[in-house]
VEXDREN-2710 file (C-alpha; in Angstrom, 1 decimal):
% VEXDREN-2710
k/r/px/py/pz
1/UNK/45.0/78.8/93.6
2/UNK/48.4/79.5/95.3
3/UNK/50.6/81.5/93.6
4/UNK/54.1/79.8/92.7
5/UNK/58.0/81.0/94.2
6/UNK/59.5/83.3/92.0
7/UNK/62.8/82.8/91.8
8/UNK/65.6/85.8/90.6
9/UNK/69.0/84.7/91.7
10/UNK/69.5/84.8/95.2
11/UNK/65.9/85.9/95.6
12/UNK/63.0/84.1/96.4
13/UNK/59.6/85.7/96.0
14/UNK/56.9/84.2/97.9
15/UNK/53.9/86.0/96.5
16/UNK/51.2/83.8/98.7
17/UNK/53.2/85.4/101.8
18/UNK/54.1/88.6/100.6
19/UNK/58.0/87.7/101.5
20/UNK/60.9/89.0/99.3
21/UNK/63.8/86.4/100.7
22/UNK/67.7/86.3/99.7
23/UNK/68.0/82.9/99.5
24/UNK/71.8/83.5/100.4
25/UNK/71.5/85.0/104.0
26/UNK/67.5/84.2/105.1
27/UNK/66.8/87.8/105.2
28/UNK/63.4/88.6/104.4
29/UNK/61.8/91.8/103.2
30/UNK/57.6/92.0/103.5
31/UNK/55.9/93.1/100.3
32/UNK/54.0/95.3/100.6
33/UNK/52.4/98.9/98.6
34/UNK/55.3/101.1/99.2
35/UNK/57.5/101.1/96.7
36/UNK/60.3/102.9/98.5
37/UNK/60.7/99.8/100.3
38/UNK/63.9/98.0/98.6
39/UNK/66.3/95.2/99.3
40/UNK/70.2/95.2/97.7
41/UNK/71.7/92.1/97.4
42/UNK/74.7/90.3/95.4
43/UNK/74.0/88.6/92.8
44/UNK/77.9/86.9/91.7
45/UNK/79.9/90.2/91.3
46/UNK/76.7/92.4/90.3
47/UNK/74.9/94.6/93.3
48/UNK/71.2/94.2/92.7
49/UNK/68.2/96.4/93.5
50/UNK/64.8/95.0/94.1
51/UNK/61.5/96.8/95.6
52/UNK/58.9/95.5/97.6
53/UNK/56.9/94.5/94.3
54/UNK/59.9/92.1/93.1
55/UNK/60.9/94.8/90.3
56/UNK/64.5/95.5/89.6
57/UNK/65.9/98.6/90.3
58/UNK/69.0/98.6/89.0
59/UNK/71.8/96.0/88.9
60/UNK/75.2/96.9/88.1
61/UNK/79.1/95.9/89.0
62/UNK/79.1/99.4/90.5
63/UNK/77.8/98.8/93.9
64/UNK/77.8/102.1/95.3
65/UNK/75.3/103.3/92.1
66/UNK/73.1/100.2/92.7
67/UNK/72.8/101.4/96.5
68/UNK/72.3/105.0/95.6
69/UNK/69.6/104.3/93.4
70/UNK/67.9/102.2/95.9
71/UNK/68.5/105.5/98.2
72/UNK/67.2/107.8/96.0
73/UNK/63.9/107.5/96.8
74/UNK/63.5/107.5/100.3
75/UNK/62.1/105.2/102.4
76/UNK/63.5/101.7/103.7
77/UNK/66.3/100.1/102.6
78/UNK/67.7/96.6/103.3
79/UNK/71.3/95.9/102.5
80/UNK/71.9/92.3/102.0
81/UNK/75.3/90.7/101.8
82/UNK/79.1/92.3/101.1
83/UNK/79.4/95.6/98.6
84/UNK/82.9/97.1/96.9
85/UNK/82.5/100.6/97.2
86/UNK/84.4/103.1/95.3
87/UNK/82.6/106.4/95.2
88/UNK/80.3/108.4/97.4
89/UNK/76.7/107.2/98.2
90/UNK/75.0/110.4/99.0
91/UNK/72.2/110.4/101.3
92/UNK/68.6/111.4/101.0
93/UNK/65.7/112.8/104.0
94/UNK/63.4/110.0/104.8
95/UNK/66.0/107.2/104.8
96/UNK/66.3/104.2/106.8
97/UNK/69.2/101.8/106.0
98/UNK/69.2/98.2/107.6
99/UNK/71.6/96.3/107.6
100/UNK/71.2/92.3/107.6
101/UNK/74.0/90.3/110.0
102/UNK/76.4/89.7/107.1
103/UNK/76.6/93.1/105.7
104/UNK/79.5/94.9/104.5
105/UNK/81.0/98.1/102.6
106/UNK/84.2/97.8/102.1
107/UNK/86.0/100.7/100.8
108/UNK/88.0/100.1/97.5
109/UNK/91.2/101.8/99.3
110/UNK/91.5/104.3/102.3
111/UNK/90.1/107.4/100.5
112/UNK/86.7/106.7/99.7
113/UNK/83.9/108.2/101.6
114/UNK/81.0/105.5/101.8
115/UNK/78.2/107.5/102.6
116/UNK/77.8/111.3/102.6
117/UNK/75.5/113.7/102.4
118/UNK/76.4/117.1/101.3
119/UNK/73.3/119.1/101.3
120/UNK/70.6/119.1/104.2
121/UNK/69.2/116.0/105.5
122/UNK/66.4/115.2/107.9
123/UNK/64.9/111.9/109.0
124/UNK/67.8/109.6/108.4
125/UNK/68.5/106.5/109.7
126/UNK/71.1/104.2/109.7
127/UNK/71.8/100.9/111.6
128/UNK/73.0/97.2/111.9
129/UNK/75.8/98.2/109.1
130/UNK/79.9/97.3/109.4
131/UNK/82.0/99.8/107.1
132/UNK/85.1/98.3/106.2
133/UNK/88.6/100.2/105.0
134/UNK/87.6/103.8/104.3
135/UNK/88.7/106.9/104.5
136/UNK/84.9/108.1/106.0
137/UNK/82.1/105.9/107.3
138/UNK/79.5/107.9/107.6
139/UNK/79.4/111.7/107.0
140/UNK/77.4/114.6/107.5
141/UNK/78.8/118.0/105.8
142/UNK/75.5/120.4/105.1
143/UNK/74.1/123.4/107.3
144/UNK/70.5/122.1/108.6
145/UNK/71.1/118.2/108.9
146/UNK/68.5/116.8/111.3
147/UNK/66.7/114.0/113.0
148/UNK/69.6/111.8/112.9
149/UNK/69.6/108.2/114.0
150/UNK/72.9/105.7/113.7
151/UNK/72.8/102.2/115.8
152/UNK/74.4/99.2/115.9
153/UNK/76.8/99.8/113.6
154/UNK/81.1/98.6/113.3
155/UNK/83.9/100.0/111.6
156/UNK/87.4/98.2/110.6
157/UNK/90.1/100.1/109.7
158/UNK/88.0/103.6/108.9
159/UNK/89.6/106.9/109.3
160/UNK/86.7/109.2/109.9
161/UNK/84.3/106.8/111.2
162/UNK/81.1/109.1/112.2
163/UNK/81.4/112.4/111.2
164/UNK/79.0/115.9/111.7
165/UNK/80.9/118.6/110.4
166/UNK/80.6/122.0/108.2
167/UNK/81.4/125.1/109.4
168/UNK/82.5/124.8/112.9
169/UNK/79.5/126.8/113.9
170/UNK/76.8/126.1/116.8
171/UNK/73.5/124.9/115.0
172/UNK/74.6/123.6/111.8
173/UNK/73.3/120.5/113.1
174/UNK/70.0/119.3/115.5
175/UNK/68.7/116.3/117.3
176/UNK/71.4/113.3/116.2
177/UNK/71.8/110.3/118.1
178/UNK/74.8/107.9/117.8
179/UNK/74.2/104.6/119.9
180/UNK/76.2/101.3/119.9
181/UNK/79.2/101.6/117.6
182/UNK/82.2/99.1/117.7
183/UNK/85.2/100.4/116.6
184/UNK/88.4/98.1/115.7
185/UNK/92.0/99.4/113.7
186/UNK/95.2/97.2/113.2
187/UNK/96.0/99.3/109.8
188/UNK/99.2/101.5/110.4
189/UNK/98.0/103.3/107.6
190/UNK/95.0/104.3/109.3
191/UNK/96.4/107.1/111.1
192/UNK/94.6/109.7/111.9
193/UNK/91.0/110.4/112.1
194/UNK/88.4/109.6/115.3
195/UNK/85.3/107.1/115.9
196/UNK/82.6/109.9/116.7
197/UNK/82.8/113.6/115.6
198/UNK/80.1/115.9/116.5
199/UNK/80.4/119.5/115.5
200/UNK/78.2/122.4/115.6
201/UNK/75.1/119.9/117.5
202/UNK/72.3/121.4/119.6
203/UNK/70.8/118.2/121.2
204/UNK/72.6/115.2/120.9
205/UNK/73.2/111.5/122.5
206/UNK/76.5/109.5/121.7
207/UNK/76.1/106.4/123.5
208/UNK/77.6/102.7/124.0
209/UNK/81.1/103.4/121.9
210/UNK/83.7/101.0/121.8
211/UNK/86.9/101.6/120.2
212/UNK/90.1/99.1/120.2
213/UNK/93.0/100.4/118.5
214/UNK/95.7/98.0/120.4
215/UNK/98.8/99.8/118.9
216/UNK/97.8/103.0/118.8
217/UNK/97.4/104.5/115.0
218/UNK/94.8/106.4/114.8
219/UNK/95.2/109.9/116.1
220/UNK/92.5/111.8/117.0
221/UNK/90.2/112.5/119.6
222/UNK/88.0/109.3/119.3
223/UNK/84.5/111.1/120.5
224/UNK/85.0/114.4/119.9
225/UNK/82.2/116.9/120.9
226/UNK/82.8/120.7/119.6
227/UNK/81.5/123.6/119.4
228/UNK/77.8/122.0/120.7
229/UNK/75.0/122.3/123.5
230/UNK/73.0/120.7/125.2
231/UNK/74.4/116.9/124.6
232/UNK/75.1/113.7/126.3
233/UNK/78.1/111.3/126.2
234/UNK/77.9/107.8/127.5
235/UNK/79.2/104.7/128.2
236/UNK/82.6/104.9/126.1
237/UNK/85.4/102.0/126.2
238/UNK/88.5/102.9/124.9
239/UNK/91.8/100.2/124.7
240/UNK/95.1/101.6/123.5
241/UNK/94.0/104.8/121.6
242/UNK/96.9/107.5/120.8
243/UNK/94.8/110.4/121.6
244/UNK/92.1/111.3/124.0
245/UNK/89.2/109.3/124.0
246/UNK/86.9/111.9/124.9
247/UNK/86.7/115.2/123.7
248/UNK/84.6/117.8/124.7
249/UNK/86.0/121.5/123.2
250/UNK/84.0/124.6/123.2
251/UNK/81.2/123.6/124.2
252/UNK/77.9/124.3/126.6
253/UNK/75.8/122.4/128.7
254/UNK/77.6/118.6/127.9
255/UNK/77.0/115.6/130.7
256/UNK/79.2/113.0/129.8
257/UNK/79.2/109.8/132.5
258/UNK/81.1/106.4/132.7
259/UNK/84.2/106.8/130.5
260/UNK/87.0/103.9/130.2
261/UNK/90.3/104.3/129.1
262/UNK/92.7/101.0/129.4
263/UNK/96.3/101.3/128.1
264/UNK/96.2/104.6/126.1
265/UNK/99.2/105.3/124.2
266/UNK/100.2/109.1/124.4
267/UNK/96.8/110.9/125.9
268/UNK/94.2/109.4/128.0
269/UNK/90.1/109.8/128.8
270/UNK/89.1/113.1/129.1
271/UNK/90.1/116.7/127.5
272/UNK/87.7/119.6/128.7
273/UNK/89.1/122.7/126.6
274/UNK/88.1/126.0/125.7
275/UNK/90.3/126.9/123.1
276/UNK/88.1/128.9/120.1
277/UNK/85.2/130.0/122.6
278/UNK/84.3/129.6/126.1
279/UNK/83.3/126.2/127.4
280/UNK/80.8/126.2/130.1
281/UNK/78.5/123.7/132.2
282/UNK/80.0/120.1/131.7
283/UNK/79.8/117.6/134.2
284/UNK/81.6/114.3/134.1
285/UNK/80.9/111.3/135.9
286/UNK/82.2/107.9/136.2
287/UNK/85.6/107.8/134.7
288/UNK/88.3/105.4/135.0
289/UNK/91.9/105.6/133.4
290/UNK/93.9/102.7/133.4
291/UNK/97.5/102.6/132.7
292/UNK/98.2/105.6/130.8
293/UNK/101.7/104.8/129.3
294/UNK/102.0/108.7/127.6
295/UNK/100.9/112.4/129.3
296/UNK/98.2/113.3/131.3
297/UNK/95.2/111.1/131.5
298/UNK/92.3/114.0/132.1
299/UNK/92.7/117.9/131.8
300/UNK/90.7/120.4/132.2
301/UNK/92.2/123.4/130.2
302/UNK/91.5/127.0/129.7
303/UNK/93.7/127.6/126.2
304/UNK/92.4/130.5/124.9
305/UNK/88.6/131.3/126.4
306/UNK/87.3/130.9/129.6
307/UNK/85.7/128.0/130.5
308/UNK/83.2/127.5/133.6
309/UNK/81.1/125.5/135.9
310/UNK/83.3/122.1/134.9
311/UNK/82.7/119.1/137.3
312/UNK/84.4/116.0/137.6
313/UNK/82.8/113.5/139.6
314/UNK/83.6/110.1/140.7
315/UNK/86.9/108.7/139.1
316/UNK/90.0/106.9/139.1
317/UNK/93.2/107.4/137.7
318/UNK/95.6/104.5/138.0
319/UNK/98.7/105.0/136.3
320/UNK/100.2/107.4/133.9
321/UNK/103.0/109.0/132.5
322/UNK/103.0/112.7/133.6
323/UNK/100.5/114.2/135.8
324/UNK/96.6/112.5/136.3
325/UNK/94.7/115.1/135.9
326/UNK/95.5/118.6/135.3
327/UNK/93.7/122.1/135.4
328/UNK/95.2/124.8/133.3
329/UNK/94.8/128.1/132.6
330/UNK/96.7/129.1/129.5
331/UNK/95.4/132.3/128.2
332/UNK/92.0/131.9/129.6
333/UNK/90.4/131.7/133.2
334/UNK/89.2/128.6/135.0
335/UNK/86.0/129.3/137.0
336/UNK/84.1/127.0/139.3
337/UNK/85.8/124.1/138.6
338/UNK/85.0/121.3/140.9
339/UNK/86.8/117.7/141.3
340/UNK/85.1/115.8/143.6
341/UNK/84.8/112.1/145.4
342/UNK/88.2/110.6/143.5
343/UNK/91.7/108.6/143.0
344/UNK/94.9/109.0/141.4
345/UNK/97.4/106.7/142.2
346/UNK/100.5/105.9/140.4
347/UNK/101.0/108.4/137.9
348/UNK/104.7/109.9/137.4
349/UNK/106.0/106.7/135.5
350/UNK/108.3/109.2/132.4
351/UNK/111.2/109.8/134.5
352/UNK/112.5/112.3/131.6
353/UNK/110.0/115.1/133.0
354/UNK/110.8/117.3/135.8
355/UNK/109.3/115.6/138.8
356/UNK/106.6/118.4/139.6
357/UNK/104.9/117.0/136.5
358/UNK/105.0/113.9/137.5
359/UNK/102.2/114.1/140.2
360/UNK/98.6/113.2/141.0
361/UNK/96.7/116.6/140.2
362/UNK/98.3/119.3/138.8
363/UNK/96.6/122.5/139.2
364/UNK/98.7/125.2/136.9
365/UNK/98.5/128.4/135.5
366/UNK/100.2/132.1/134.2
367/UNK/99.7/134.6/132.0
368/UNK/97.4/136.5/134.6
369/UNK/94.7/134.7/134.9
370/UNK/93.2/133.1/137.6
371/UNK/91.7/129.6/138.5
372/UNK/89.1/129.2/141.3
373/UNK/89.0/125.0/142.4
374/UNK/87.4/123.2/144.7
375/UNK/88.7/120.0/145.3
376/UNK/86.9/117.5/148.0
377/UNK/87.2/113.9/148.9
378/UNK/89.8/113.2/146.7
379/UNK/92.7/110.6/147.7
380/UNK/96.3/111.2/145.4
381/UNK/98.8/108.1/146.8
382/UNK/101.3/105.9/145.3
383/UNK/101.2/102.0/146.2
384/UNK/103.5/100.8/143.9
385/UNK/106.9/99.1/145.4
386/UNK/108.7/101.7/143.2
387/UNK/107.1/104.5/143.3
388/UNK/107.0/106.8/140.6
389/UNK/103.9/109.4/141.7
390/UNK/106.1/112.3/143.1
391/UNK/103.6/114.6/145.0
392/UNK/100.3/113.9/145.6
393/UNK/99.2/117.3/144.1
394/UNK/100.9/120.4/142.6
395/UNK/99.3/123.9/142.7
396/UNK/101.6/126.2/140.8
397/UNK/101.0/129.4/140.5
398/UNK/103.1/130.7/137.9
399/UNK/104.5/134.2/136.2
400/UNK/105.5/133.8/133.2
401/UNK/107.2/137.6/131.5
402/UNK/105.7/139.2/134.3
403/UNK/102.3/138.1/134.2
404/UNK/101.0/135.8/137.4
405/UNK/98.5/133.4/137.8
406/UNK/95.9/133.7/140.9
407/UNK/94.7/130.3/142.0
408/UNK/92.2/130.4/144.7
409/UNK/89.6/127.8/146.2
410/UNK/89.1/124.8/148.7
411/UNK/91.0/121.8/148.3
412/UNK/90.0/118.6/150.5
413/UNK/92.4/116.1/150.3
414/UNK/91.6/112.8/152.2
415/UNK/94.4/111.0/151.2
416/UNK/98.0/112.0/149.7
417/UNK/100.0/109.7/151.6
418/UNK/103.0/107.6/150.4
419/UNK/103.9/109.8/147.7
420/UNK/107.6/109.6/146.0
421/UNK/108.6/113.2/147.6
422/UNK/105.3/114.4/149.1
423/UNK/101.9/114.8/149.2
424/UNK/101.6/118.7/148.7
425/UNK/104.0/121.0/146.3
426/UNK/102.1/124.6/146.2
427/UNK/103.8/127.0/144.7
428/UNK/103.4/130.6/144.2
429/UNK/106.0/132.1/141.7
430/UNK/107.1/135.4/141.6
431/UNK/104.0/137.5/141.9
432/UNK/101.7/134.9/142.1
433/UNK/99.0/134.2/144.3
434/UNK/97.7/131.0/146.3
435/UNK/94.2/131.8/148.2
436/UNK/93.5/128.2/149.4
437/UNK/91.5/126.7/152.3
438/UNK/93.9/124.0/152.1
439/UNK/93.0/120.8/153.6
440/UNK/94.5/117.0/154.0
441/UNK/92.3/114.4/156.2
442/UNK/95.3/111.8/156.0
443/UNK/93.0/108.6/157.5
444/UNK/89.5/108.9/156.4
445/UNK/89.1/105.2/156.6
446/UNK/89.6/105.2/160.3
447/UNK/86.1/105.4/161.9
448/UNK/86.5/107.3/165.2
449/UNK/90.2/109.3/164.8
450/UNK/90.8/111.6/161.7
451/UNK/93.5/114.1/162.0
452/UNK/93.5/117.4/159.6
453/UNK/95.2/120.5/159.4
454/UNK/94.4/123.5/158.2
455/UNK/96.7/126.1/155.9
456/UNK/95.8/129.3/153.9
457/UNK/98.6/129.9/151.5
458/UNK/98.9/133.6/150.3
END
């Protein structure tokens, strides 16, 4: 004999097919012997709490408690329709969270924190889940958090979106993978804050980000990668963010490829810093910059600690307040810094800076230390009708209260025609030092005749 629907609200039971249903969306949960296995749904303003046997759980106006308890025991969950969350859901090891195509946690007002886990984690996986008005998405804050999996996943007006962070100290955190988030704020009260923040990581993947904040409000580094190893950023779209859209600080063996920034407000698609310890073996790859309308739209910067073996590879600057891209060395030393196979065009466009900032590549230092470059097959031009990009390059070695800079290296310039004033400002101020096999192919497009000249500055 066939065993009759059970009906419970929006659920349907179908006992003959071992299907838990909502009746709502169509999702379906398969019965089955793990009890673990539960589905949250709405049931008028309640959140309900059903396992895989069709017992309830919990039900409760409270939908954050209903989803923790349905959390609490590990295992996969199923979240089923729209939830009002207004306190913390902490987070468990052994956890999967789906999300069906309609589902939403919508924080009560900008300071909640949706989910969180405050002590060590492993195991965890989150995905197919949008996170609505908050002040965190998703946070990790415990030493020893591991095995960490978020997909498919889209914030709306979320401060901290994705966050891994305790103690600022390499290790806190191992094997996490963030892949496929969508980002979107038009909340000026959403103002500060970032999409992806991983801190402390050795091994980990952030890939296929997407962040559109059209008027600019959020500031903060949108990926920001610090004090990590061993890691890989990829694929990340960016439209009008205030700050940089990718951040890699203090940080060791880091590839990040194809990076697109389009119409950044104030900073642009790449920051490679050192500022609280050395930052060493990063290679970027693939990155475009569009229409920077503040400062500089990549740097590579030495603030405080040396940083090492950088390379930028394959990119294109095209437009931008001050300079394209810059290499500084503050109070540290730049070493083995490479930028190769490039464009930047068009950059110089704030007419209230001094016009040696307003340039293709600046390459800049004091405070006695020294930068070693190599810069090859790299074109720096202006084609605008006004044109705005002053020189083509700047390499300014500065001495600032006595203390020079020493900046030394090859630098290949294939292009750096066209240029407001010129192609070439180098500079040695004072007692510093310029050690460069400086040289400028002005035609390499033209197959059979290519002029060059050669120049070492001292």
């Amino acid at each position: 004999m066939s065993r009759p629907l059970h009906i419970l609200g929006p659920l349907e039971i179908d006992f003959e097919k071992s299907v838990l249903k909502s009746r709502v969306s169509g999702a379906e949960l398969l019965l089955g012997p793990r009890a673990a296995d539960v589905m949250v749904f709405r049931d008028g303003e309640e959140a309900v709490a059903v396992d895989s046997r069709g017992r309830v759980i919990a039900g409760s106006r409270d939908h954050a408690e209903v989803i923790w308890r349905a959390f609490s025991g590990g295992g996969r969950v199923y979240l089923d329709g729209e939830f009002k969350i207004s306190k913390i859901i902490p987070m468990v090891s052994d956890l999967e969270v789906l999300g069906s195509p309609n589902t939403v946690l919508r924080g009560s007002d900008l300071s909640i924190e949706v989910f969180k886990a405050t002590t060590p984690v492993e195991n965890v996986k989150i995905r197919g889940i949008k996170i609505e008005n908050a002040f965190r998405g998703i946070y990790f804050n415990a030493v020893g958090c591991k095995k960490i999996v978020i997909e498919d996943v889209e914030f709306h007006n979320v401060k901290d979106e994705i966050r891994f962070y305790v103690t600022e100290t390499e290790g806190d955190f191992e094997d996490i993978t963030v892949r496929n988030v969508r980002s979107y704020v038009d909340d000026p009260n959403v103002d500060v804050g970032g999409s992806v923040e991983v801190t402390g990581a050795v091994g980990f993947i952030v890939e296929d980000i997407f962040v559109y904040d059209a008027n600019g409000y959020r500031d903060g580094p949108e990926v920001s990668v610090d004090m990590s190893r061993k890691g890989v950023v990829k694929t990340v779209l960016g439209y009008g963010h205030l700050d940089y859209l990718v951040r890699i600080q203090d940080s060791r063996d880091v590839e990040v490829d194809h990076v697109i920034s389009v119409n950044s407000k104030s900073w642009g698609s790449l920051l490679i810093k050192a500022k609280d310890r050395a930052c060493e073996r990063v290679t970027a790859k693939h990155i475009l910059q569009v229409d920077n309308q503040g400062g500089h739209s990549l740097q590579i910067a030495a603030q405080a600690y040396y940083l090492k073996d950088v390379i930028l590879e394959g990119f294109i600057v095209d437009g931008g307040g001050s300079y394209g891209i810059s290499v500084w060395a503050d109070q540290g030393d730049v070493l083995g810094v490479k930028l190769l196979n490039g464009i930047v065009k068009n950059c110089g466009k704030n007419t209230s800076l001094s016009s040696w900032l307003r340039c293709g590549i600046l390459v800049n230092g004091r405070n006695n230390k020294v930068i070693e470059i190599e810069i090859k097959n790299v074109r720096a031009y202006d084609d605008q009708e006004t044109k705005t990009q002053q020189y083509g390059i700047v390499l300014m070695a500065r001495e600032d209260y006595g203390r020079p800079c020493t900046i030394r290296g090859i630098v290949e310039l294939n292009d750096v025609r066209d240029n407001a004033v010129s192609g070439i400002l180098a500079e040695a101020q004072g007692s510093g030092v310029l050690d460069l096999s400086l040289i400028h192919i002005s035609e390499p497009t033209r197959p059979l005749y290519i002029s060059y000249a050669v120049f070492c500055l001292k």
